[in-house]
N, C-alpha and C positions, 0 to 999 in steps of 0.2 A: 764453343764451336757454334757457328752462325747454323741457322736454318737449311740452307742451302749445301752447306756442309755435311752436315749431318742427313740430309735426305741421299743427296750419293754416296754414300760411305751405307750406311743401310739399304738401298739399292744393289750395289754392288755382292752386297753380301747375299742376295736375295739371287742374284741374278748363278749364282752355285747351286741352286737349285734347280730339279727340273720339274716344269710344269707338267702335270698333268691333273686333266678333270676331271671331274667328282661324278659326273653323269645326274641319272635324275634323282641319287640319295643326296644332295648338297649339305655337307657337315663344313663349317668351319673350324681348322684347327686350331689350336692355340699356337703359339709361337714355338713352344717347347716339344709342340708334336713333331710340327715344320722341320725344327732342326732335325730330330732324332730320324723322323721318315726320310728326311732329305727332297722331298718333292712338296709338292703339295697345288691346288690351283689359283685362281687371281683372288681369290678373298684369303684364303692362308697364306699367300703370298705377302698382297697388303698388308695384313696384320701383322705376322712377322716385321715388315719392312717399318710399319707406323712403331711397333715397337722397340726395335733396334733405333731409329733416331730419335724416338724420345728420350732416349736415353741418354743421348748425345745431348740434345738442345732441348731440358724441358720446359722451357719459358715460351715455347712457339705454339701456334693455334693448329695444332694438327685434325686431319679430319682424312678417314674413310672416304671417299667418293662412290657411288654403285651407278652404273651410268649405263647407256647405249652406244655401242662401238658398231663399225660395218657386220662386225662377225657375230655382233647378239650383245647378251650380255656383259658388264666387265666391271673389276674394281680398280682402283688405285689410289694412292695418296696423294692428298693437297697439302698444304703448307704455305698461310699468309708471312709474308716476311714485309714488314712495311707496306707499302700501298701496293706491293704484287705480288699476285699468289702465282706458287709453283707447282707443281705437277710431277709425281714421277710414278712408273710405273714398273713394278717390281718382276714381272711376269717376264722369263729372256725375250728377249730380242726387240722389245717395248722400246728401246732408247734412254737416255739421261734426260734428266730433268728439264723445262724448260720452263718459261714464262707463258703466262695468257695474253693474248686471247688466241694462238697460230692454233691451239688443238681442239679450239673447240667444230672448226671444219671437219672435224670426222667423229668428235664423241659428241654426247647429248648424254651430261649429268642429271641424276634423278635425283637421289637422295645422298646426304650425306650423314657420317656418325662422328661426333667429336670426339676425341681420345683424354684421358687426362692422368694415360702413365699407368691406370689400371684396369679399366675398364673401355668400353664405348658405348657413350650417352646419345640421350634422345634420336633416334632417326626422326632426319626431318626434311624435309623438301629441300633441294638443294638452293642455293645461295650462292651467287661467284664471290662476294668479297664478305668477308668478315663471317662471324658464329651463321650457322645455318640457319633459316629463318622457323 
C-alpha cells in the first residue's frame, strides 16, 4: 500500500473516535489506550493515526508534526511520498489528506518526531521536506 493510502485508511480509522482534551494534565496515550478509551485528543490521535499506517506502509518517512493552528496548539501527521509531503490530520472534522504547501496558510509547524514502527525519535525543529533538521 502506497503512503497515501495508508495515511487515509488510518485517518479514517481515527476519525471513530471522539476528540476530547486533555486540559492542563497533557498525557499522551499510547495507541492501545486510544482504542480501548475510544477518545482521546490531537497528539493520541496522531499517534494512533502514525501508527495504524505504519502499519500499512512501513518503508515511508513518517513524522509526528506539533505545530500552531488558529485555535493554539495541534498535532498531526506528515508523510513524504516522493518529492511531496502529505498531511493528514486525524482529529474529526480536520479533512483528508492533502498536499503542501495549501495548509501551510493556517498552521505554523514547530517541531516534528520521526516514527520508525516503535517508537518516536529525536524531537527536532521542523523541516517541510525530508528527516527533520
Amino acid at each position: 500500500m502506497q503512503a497515501r493510502e495508508a495515511l487515509r485508511a488510518a485517518m479514517a480509522e481515527c476519525h471513530a473516535f471522539q476528540y476530547r482534551p486533555d486540559g492542563a494534565n497533557d498525557y499522551w496515550q499510547t495507541p492501545q489506550e486510544t482504542a480501548a478509551r475510544g477518545h482521546g485528543d490531537c497528539e493520541d490521535l496522531a499517534v494512533f493515526c502514525i501508527s495504524r499506517a505504519f502499519t500499512r506502509c512501513p518503508t515511508a518517512a513518517w513524522r509526528l508534526v506539533i505545530g500552531d493552528v488558529p485555535a493554539g496548539r495541534h498535532a498531526w501527521v506528515e508523510v513524504q511520498e516522493g518529492e511531496t509531503v502529505l498531511w493528514g490530520d486525524p482529529a474529526p472534522g480536520y479533512g483528508q489528506p492533502i498536499e503542501e504547501p495549501q495548509w501551510y496558510a493556517w498552521r505554523t509547524p514547530l517541531w516534528a518526531y520521526r516514527f520508525d514502527g516503535e517508537r518516536f525519535l529525536d524531537k527536532a525543529q521542523y523541516a517541510p521536506r525530508g528527516d527533520a533538521a
